[in-house]
C-alpha positions in Angstrom: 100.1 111.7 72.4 100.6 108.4 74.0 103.7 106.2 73.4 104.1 103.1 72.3 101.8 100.6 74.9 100.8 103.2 77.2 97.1 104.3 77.1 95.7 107.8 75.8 94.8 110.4 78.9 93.1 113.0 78.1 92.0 115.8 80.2 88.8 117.6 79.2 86.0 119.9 80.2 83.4 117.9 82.4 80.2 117.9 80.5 76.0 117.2 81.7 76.5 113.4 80.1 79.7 112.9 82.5 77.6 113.2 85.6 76.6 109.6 86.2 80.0 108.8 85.2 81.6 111.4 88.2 79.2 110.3 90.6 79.8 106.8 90.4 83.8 107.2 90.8 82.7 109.7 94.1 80.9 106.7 95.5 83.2 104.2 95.0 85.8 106.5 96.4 84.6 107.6 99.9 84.6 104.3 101.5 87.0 103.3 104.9 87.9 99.7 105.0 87.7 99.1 108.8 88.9 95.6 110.2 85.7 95.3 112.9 82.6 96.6 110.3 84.3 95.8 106.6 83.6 98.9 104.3 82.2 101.7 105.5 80.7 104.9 103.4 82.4 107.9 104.7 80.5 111.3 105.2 82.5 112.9 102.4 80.4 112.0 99.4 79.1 115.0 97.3 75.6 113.8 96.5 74.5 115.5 92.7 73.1 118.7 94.1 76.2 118.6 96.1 78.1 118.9 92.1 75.7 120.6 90.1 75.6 123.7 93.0 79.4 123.6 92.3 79.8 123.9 88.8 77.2 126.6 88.8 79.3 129.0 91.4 81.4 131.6 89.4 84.5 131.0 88.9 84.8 127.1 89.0 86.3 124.6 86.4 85.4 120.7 86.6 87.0 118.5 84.5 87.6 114.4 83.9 90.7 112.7 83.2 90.2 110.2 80.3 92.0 106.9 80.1 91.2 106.2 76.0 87.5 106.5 76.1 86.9 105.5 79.8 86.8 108.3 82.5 89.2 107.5 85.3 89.0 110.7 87.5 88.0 114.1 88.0 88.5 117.6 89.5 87.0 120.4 90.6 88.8 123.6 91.1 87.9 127.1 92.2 89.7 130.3 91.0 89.9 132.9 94.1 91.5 135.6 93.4 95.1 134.8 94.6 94.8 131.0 94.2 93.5 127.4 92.3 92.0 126.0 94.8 91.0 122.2 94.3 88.1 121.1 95.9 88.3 117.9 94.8 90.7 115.6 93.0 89.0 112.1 92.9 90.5 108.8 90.9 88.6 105.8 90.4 90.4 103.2 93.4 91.0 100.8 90.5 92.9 103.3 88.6 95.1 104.5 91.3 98.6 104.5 91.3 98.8 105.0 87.8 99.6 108.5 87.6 96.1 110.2 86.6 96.4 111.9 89.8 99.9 113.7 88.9 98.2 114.4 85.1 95.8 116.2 86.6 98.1 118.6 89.0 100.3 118.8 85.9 97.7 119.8 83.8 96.7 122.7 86.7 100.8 123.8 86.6 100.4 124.0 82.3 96.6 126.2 82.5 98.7 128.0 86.0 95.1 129.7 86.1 96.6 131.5 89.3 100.2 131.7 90.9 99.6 129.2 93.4 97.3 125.8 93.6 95.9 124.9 97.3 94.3 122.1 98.4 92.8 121.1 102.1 92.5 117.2 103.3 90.9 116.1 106.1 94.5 115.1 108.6 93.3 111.5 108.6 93.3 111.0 104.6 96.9 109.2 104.8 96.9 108.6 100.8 95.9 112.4 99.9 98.8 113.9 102.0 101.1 111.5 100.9 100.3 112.0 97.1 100.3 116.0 98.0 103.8 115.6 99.6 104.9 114.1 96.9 104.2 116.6 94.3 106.2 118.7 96.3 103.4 120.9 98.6 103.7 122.6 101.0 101.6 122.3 104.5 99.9 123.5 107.0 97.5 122.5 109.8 94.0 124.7 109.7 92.2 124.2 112.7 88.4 123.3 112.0 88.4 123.8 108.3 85.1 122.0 107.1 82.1 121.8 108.0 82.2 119.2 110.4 84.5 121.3 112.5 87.1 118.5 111.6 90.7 119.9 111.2 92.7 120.1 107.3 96.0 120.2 106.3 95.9 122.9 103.5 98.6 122.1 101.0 100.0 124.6 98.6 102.3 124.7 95.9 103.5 128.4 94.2 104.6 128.8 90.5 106.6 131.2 88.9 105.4 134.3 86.9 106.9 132.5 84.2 104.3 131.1 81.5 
């Protein structure tokens, strides 16, 4: 429960209807601002085949992070064997900052689905290594790690056995 004069989050199960919603918050988010050519789409952008082939692999969660009524975020995480792996962990730019990010990793740490959470970022997304740095990850370089041959920085954090 909220306290008094901070909003209600809610994490929850993402759901057909919150597609248009989840899309729209991938768009806005996979944009560079560069000083010569303004704003600039990035080649990141899951299209909606791109997220309804992922919710239909085995052993994958998706789910949105409410702010009262409004959906603010999402993620979209993949149970291997030894590990949560997030393969995406996406806030609304206008809702940044404001700790739905760290709700969501917290809310991974509570489930602990696996004994460890890992997550890769391409090594020139400045704001996702800092906010995986500061949740207290560990990292490592992984040369070539998507698709584009581009190299990651695979961050992981491991939990106790303790429930």
């Amino acid at each position: 429960m909220a306290k008094k004069n901070e909003p209600e989050i809610n994490v929850r199960l993402l759901i057909k209807r919150n597609l248009l919603d989840v899309l729209e918050i991938e768009r806005s988010s996979c944009y560079t601002n560069d000083p010569d050519f303004g704003k600039i789409q990035n080649d990141f952008v899951w299209s909606t085949s791109s997220f309804t082939s992922f919710v239909r692999k085995k052993n994958t969660f998706s789910y949105v992070i409410y702010e009262n009524s409004k959906i603010v975020g999402f993620i979209l995480i993949e149970n291997d064997p030894d590990e949560t792996v997030i393969e995406k962990l996406v806030v609304h730019p206008k809702s940044r900052r404001k700790g739905y990010g760290t709700a969501m990793i917290n809310f991974l740490i509570q489930k602990k689905f696996r004994n460890k959470i890992s997550a890769y970022c391409r090594e020139d997304d400045d704001d996702s290594i800092k906010f995986y740095i500061s949740k207290k990850f560990k990292s490592k370089l992984q040369k070539k790690h998507f698709n584009n041959d581009t190299d990651a920085i695979k961050f992981t954090m491991e939990m106790d056995d303790e429930k």
